[in-house]
N, C-alpha and C positions, 0 to 999 in steps of 0.2 A: 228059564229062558223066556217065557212067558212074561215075566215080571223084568225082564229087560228091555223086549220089548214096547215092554207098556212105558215104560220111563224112557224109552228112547224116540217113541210117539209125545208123550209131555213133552221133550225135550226138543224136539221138532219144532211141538204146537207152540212153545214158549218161543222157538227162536223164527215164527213167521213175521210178528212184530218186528224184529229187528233187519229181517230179510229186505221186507217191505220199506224199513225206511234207508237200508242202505241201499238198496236198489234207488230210490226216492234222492237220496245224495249222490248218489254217482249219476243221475237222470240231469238234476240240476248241479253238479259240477261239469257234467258235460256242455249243458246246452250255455251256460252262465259264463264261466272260465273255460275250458278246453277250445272250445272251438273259436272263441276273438283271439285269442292266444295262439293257435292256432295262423289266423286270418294276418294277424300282427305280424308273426315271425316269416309268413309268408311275404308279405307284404315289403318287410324288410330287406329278407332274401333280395325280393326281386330290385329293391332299390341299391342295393349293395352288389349285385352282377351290373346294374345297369351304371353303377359310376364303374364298376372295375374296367365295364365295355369302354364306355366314355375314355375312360382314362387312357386306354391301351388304345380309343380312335384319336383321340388327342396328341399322344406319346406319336403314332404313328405319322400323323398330319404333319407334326416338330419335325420329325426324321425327315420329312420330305421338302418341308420349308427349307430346312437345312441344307437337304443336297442341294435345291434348285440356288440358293444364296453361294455356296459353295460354287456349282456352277455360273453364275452370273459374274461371282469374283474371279473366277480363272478366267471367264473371255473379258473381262474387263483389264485381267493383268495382263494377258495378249493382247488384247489394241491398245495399250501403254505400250509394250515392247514393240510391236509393229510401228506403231508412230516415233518412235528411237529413232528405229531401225531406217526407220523412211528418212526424219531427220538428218541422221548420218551420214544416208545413204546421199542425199543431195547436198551436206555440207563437204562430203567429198568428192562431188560431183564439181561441186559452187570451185573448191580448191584446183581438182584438175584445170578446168576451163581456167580459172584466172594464172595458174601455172604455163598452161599450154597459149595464153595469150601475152604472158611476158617472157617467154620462149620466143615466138614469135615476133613482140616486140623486139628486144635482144636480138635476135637474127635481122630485122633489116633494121636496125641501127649499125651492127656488129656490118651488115652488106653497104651503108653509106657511108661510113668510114671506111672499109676498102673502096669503094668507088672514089670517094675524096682525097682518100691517101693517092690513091691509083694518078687521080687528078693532078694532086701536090706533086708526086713524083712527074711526072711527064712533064709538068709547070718548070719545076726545079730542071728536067734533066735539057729542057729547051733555053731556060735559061741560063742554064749552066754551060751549054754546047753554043750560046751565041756569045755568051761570058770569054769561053773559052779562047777562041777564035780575035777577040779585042787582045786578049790580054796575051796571048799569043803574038799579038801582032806589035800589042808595046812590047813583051818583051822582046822580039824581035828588033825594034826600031830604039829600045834601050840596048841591049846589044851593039847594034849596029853605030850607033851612036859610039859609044861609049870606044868601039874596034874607031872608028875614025878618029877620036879623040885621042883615044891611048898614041898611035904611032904621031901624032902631032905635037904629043907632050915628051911624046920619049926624043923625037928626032927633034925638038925646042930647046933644049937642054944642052 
């Protein structure tokens, strides 16, 4: 046993050299590669959250541009329809009035031809009633005529 541990003290002592330089290599992989590597992937990291933030404040900024667009077009397509409507509203307005003023017209036209008819009649029935009254009176004095003539022509014969 003796004799194993002496070979396993050599075998120690032989492997401090190597101890030492991979302690030596792992000292300068760390300080050399490990930690910019390290520094880098960080660095990355952080550049690669800060577009994803970016991204997803940007994304979100669009969404809002959009609704505000969105709404700016609906009230703009309502004061289109309103201005229609207003249009419309006073080209039926513009109609009534000019309907309700040849209504109007039409009624005292339609009242001065009854007044003038009114006129013509009364005209007519004046002169028709003095008309009458002459021709009343020739025919009378045709008549009478004609009764004097008859028994002068019958008793002539």
């Amino acid at each position: 046993m003796e004799e194993t541990l002496r070979q396993l003290g050599q075998l120690l002592l032989g492997a401090i050299p190597t101890m030492v330089l991979l302690l030596t290599l792992y000292g300068l992989y760390t300080f050399l590669l490990h930690k910019p590597l390290e520094a880098v992937l960080a660095e990355r990291r952080a550049r690669t959250q800060g577009a994803v933030e970016k991204a997803k404040a940007d994304i979100a900024l669009a969404a809002q541009r959009a609704t505000e667009y969105e709404e700016r077009l609906r009230e703009a397509r309502l004061a289109v329809f309103k201005a229609l409507d207003n249009r419309r509203k006073q080209a039926l307005d513009a109609r009534s009035a000019a309907v309700a003023a040849a209504r109007e017209t039409a009624a005292q036209q339609v009242a001065a031809a009854k007044a003038q008819l009114e006129q013509d009649t009364s005209a007519a029935r004046a002169i028709l009633g003095s008309s009458s009254e002459a021709i009343a009176n020739q025919i009378i004095q045709s008549v009478l005529k004609s009764a004097g003539s008859a028994p002068a022509s019958v008793g002539g014969r």
